[in-house]
Structure formats: structure tokens, C-alpha cells
N, CA, C and O atoms as a Tinker XYZ file with bonds, in Angstrom:
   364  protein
     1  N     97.830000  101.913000   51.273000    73     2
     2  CA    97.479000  101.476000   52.606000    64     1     3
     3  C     98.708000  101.079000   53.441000    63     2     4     5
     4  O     98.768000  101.300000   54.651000    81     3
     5  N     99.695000  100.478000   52.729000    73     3     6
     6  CA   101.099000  100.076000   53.573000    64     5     7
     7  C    101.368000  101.248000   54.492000    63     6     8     9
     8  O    101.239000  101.346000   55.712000    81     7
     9  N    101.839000  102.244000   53.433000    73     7    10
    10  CA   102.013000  104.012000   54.220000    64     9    11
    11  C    101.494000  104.573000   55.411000    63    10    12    13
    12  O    102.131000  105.036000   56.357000    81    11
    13  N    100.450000  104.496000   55.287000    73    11    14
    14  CA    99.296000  104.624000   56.113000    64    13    15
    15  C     99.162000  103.940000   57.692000    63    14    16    17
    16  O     98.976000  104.586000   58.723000    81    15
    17  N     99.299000  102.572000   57.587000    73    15    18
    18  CA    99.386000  101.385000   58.654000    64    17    19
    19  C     99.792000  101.977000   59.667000    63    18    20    21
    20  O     99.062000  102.249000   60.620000    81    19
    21  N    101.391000  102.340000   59.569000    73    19    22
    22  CA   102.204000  102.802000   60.971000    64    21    23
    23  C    101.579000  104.190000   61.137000    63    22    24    25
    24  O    101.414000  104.385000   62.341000    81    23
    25  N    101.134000  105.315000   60.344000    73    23    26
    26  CA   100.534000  106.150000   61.281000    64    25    27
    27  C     99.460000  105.825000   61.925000    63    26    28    29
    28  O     99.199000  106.072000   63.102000    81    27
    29  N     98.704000  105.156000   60.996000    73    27    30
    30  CA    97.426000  105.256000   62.225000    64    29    31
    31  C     97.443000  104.215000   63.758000    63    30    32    33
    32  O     96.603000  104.229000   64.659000    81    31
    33  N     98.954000  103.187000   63.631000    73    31    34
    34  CA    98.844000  102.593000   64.932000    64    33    35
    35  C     99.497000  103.328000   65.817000    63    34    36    37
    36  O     99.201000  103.438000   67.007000    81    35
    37  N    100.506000  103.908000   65.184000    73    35    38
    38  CA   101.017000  105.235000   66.069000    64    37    39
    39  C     99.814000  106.031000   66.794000    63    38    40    41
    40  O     99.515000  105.905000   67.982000    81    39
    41  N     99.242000  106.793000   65.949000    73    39    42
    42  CA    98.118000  107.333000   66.468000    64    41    43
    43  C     97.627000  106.838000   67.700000    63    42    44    45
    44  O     97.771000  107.133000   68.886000    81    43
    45  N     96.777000  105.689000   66.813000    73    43    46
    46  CA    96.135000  104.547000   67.883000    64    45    47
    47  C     96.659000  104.436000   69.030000    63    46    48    49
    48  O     95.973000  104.750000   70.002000    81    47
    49  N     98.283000  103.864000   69.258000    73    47    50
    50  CA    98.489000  103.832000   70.708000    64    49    51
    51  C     98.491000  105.134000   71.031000    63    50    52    53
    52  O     97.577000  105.260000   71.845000    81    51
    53  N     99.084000  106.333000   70.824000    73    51    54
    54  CA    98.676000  107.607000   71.763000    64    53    55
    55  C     97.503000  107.504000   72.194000    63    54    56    57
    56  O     97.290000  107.186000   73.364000    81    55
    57  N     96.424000  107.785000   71.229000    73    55    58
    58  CA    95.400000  108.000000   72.046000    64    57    59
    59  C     94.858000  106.824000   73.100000    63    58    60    61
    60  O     94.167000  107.196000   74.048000    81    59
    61  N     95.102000  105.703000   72.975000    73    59    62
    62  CA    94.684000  104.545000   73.536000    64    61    63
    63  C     95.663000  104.465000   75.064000    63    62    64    65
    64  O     95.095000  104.188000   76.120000    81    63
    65  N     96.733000  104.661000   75.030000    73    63    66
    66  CA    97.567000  106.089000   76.041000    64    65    67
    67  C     97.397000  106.475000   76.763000    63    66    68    69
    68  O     97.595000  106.054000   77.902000    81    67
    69  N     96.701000  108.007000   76.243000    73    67    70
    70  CA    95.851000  109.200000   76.695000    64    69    71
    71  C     94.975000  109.016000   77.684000    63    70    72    73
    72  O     95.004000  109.582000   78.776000    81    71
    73  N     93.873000  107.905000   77.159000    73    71    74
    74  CA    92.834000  107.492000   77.303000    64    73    75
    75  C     93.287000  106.483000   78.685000    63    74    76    77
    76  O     92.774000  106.800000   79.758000    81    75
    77  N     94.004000  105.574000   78.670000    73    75    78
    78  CA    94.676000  104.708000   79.909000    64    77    79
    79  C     94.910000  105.712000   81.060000    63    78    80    81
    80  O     94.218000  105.858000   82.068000    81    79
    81  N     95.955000  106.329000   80.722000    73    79    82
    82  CA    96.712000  107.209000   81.837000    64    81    83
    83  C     95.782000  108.307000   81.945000    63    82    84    85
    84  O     96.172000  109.040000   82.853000    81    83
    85  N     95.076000  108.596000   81.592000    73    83    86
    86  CA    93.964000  110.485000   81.990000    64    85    87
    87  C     93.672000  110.189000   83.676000    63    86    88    89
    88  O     93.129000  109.260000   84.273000    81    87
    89  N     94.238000  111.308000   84.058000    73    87    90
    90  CA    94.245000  111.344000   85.370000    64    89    91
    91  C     93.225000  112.207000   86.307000    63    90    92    93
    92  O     92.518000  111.941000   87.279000    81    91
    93  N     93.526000  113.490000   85.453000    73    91    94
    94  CA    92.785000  115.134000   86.297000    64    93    95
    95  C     91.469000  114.857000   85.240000    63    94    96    97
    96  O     90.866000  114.026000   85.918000    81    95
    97  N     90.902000  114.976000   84.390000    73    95    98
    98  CA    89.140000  114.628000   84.053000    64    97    99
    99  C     88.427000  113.685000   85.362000    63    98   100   101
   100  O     87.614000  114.181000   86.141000    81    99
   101  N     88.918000  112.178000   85.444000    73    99   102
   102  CA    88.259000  111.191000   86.372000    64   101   103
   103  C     88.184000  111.636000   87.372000    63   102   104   105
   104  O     87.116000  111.443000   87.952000    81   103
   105  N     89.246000  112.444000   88.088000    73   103   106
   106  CA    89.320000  112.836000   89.166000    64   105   107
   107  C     88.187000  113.863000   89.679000    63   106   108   109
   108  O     87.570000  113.825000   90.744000    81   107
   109  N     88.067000  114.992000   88.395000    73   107   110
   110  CA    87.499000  116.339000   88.630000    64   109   111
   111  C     85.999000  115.327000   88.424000    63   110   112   113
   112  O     85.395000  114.858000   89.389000    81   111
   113  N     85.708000  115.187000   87.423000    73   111   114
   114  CA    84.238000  114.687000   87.185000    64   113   115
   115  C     83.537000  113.870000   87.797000    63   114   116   117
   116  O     82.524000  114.057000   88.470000    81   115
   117  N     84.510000  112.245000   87.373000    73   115   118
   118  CA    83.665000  111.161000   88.341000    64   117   119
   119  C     83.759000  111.215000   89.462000    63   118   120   121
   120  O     84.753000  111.816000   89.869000    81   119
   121  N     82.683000  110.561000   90.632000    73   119   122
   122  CA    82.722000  111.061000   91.451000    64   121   123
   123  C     82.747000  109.485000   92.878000    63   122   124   125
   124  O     83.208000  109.529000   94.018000    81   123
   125  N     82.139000  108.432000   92.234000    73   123   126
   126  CA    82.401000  107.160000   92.477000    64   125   127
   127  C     83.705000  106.209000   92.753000    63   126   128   129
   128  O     84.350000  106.149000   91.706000    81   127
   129  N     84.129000  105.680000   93.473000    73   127   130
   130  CA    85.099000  104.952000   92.999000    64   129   131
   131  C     84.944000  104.121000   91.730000    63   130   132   133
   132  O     85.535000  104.501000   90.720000    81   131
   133  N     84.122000  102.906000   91.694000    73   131   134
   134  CA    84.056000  102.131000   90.890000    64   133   135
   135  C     83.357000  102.655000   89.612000    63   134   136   137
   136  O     83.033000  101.773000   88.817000    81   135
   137  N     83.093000  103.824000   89.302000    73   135   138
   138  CA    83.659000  104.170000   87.452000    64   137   139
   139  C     84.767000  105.138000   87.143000    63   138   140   141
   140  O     84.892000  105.607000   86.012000    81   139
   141  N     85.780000  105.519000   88.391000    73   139   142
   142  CA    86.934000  105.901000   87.656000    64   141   143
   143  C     87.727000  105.025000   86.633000    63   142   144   145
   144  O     87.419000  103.906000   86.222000    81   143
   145  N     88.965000  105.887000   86.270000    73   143   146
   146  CA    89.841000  105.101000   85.661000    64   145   147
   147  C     90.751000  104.585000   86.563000    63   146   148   149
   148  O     90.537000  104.751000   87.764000    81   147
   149  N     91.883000  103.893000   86.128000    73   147   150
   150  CA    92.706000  102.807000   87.245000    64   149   151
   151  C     93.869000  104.064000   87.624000    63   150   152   153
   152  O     94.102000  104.198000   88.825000    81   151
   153  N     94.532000  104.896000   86.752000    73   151   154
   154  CA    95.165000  105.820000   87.436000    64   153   155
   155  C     94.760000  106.900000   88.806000    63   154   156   157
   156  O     95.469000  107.464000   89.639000    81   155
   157  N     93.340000  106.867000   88.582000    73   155   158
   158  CA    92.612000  107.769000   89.511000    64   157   159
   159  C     92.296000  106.853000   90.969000    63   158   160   161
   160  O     92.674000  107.087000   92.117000    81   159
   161  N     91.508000  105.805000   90.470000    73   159   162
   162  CA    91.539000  105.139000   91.152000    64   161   163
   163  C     92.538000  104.493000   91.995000    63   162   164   165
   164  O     92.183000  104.086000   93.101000    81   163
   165  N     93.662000  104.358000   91.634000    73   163   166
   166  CA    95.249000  104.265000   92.643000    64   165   167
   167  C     95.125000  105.190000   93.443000    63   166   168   169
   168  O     94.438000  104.992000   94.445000    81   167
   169  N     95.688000  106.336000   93.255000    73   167   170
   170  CA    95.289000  107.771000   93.558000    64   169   171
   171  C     94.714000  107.571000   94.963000    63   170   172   173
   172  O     95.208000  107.503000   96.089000    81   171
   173  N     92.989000  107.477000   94.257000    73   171   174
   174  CA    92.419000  107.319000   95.510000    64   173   175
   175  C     92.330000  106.316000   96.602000    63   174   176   177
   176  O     91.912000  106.590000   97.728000    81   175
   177  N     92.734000  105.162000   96.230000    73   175   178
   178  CA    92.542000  103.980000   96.667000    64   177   179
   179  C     94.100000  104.143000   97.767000    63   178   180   181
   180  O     93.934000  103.879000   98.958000    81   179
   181  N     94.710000  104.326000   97.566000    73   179   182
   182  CA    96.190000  104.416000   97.719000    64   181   183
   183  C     96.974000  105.623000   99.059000    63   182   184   185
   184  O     97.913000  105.597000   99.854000    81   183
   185  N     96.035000  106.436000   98.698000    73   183   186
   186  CA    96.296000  107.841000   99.826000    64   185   187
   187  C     95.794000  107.739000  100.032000    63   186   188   189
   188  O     94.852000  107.073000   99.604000    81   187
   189  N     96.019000  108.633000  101.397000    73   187   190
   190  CA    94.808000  108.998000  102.591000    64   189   191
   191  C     95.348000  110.276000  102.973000    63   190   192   193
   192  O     96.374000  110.719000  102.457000    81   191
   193  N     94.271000  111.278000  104.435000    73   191   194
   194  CA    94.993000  112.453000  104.509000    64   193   195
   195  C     96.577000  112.633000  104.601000    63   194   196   197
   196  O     97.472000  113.266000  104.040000    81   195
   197  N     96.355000  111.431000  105.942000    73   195   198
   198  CA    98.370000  111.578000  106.134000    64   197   199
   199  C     99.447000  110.684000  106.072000    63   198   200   201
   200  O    100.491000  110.683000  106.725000    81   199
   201  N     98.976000  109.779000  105.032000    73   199   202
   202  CA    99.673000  108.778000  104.562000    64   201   203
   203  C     99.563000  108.152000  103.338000    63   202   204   205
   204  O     98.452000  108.242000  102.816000    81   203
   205  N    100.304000  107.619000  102.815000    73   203   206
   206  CA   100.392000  107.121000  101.627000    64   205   207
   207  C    101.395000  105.619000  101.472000    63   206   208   209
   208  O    102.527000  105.322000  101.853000    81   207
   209  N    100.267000  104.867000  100.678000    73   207   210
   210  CA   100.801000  103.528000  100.803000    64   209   211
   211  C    101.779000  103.233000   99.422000    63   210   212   213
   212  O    101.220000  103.068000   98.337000    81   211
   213  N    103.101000  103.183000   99.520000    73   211   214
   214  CA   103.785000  103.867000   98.433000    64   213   215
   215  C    104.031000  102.220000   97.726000    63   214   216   217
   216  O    103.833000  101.934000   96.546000    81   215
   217  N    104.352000  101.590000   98.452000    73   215   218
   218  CA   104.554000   99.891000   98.296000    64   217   219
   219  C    103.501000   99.459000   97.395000    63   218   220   221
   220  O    103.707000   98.989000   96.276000    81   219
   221  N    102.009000   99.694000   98.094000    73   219   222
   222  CA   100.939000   99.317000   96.920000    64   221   223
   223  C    100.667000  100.001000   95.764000    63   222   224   225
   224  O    100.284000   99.646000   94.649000    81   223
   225  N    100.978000  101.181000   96.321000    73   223   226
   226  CA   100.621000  102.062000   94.852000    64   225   227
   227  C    101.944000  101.752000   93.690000    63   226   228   229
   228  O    101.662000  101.870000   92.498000    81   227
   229  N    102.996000  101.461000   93.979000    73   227   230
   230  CA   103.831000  101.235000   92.603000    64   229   231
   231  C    103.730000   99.836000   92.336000    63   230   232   233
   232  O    103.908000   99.428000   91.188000    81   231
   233  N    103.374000   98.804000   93.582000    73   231   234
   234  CA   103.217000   97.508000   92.966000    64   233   235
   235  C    101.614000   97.349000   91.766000    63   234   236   237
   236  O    101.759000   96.592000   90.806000    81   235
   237  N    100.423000   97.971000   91.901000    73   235   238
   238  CA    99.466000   98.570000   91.388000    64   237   239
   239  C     99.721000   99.264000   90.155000    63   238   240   241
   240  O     99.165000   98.917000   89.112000    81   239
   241  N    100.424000  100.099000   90.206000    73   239   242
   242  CA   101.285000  100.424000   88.898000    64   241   243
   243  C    101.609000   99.719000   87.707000    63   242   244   245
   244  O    101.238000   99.742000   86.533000    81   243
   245  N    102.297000   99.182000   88.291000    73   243   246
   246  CA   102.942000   98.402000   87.686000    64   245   247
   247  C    102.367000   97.209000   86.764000    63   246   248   249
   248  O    102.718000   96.919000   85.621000    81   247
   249  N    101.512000   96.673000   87.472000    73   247   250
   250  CA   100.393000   95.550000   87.034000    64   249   251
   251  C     99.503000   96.448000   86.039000    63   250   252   253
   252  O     99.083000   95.895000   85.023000    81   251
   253  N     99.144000   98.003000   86.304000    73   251   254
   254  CA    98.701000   98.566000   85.484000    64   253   255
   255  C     98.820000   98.767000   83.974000    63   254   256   257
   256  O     97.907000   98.667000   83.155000    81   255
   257  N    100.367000   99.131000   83.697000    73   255   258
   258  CA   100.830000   99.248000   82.737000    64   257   259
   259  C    101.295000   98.220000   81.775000    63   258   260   261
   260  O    101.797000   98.509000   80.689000    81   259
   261  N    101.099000   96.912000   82.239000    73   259   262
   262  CA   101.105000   95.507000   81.605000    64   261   263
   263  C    100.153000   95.439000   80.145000    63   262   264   265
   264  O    100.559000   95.015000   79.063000    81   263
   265  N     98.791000   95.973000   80.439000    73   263   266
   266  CA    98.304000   95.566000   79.116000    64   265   267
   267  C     99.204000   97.279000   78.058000    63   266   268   269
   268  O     99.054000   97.173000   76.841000    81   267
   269  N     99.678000   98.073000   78.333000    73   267   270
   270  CA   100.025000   99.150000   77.516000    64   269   271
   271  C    101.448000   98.418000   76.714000    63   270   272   273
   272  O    101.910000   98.319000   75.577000    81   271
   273  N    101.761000   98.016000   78.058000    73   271   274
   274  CA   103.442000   96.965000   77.414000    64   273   275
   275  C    103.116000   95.837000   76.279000    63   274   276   277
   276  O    103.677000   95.684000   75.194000    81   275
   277  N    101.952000   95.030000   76.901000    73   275   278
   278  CA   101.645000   93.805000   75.691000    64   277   279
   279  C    101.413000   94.671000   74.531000    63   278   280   281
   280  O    102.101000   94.540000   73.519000    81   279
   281  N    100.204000   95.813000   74.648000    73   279   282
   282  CA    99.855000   96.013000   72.921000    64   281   283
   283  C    101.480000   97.005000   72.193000    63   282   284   285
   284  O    101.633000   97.251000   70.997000    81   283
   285  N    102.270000   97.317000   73.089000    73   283   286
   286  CA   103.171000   98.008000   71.996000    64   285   287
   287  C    103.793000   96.979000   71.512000    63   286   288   289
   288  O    104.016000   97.079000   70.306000    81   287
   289  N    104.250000   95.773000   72.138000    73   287   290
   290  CA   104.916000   94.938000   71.332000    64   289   291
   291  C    104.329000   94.145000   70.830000    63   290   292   293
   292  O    104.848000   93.035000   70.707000    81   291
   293  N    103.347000   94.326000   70.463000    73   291   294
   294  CA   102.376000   93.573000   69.942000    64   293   295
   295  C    102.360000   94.428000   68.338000    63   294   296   297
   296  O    102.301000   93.788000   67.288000    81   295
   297  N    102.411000   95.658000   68.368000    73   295   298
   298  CA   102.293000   96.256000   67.266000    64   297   299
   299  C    104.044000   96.893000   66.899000    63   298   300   301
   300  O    104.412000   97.376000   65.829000    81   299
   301  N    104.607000   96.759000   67.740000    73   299   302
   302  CA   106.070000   97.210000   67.728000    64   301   303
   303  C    106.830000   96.858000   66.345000    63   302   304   305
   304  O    107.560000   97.672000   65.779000    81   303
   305  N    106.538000   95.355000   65.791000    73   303   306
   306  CA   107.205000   95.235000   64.581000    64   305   307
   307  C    106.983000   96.087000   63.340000    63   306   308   309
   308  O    107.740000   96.618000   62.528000    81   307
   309  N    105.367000   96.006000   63.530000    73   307   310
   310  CA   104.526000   96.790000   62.040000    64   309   311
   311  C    105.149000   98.516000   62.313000    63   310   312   313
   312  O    105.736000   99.108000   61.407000    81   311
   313  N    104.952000   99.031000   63.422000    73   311   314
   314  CA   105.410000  100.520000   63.422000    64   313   315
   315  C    106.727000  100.464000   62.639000    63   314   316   317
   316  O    106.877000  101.006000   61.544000    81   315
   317  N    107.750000   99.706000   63.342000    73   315   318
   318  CA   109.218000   99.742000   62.700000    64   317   319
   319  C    109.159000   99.203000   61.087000    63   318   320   321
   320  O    109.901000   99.618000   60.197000    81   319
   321  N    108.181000   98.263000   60.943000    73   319   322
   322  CA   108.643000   98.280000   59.553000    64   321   323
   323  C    108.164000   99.213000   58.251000    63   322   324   325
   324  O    108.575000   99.218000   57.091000    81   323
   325  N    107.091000  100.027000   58.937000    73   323   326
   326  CA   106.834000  100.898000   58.396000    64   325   327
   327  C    107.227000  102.326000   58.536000    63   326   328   329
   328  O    106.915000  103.079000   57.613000    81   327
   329  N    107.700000  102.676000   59.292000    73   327   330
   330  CA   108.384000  103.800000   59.323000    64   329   331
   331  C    109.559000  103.613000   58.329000    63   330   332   333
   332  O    109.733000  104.647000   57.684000    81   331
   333  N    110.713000  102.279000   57.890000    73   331   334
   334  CA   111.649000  102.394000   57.808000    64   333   335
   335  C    111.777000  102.338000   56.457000    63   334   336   337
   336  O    112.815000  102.506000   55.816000    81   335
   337  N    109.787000  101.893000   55.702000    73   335   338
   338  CA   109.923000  101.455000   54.322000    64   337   339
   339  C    109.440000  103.025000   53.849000    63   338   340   341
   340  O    109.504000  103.293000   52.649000    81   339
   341  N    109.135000  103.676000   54.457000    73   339   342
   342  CA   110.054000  104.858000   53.373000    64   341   343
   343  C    110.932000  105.981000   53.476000    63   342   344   345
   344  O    110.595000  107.156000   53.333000    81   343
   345  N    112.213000  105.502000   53.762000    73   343   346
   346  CA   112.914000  105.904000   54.331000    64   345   347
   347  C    114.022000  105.830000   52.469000    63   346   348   349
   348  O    113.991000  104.912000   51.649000    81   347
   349  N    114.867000  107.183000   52.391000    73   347   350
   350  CA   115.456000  107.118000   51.293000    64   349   351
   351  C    116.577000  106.193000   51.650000    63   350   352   353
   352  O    116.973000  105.948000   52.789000    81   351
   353  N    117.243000  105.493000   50.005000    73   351   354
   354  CA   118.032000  104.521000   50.209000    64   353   355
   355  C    119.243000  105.134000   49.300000    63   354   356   357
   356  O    119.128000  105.895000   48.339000    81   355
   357  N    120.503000  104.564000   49.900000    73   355   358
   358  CA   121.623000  105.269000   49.351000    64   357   359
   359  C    122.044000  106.807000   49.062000    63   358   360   361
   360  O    122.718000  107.353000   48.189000    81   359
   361  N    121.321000  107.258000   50.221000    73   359   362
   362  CA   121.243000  108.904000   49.526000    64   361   363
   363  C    122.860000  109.407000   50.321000    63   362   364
   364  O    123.306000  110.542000   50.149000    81   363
């Protein structure tokens, strides 16, 4: 199970990722504002035909990507220490 640990949080954050940032599905499918995702929703919330509010949309951003930042370092130690425990020694 040690072995194991760091791939599957690896995994885990990709897809958890994927799943955050998916941009073109919400867009094409949902059709609401309030059940997109928050990338789409910027997007839309953010542009208009002939303008774009560039100030809100990266300050929006930004606040976005806060919970992606907490969980990597949140899991950041266990990835590293498992990647590194099997790693050959003295070779």
C-alpha cells in the first residue's frame, strides 16, 4: 500500500484538475449560468460582445485556483515521499 499511495494521489489530483479547470463540455452543454463550472462561468460572466473585463477576470482567477493550491500542498509531502522511496540507492 506505501507504493501505491503516491500514484493514486497523483492520479487523484489530475483528475480532480481536469474536473476544476474543464472548460469546452460546460460551455457546449450547460446552458444556465448557475450550474456551470467556475472556469466557464468567468468566461461568461467576464466578457461581453465588445469588451472584456480583464482586471476581474484574473482577479477571479486567481481566487479560483486557491482551493487547487491548498490541496497540492496539502498532499505535496506524501507524493515526494513516495516517489523518492523507491528510488535505487547507491547505484
Amino acid at each position: 500500500m506505501p507504493l501505491i499511495l503516491p500514484g493514486l494521489l497523483t492520479t487523484g489530483t489530475f483528475v480532480f484538475m481536469e474536473a476544476w479547470n474543464n472548460l469546452i463540455y460546460p460551455m457546449t452543454f450547460i446552458t444556465t449560468l448557475e450550474k456551470q463550472t467556475l472556469p466557464a462561468a468567468l468566461v461568461l460572466t467576464f466578457t461581453g460582445q465588445f469588451k472584456t473585463d480583464w482586471g476581474g477576470m484574473m482577479a477571479a482567477a486567481t481566487i479560483t485556483t486557491l482551493p487547487l493550491m491548498i490541496a497540492f500542498f496539502a498532499v505535496q509531502r506524501s507524493m515526494v515521499r513516495g516517489l523518492t522511496s523507491g528510488a535505487v540507492a547507491g547505484a
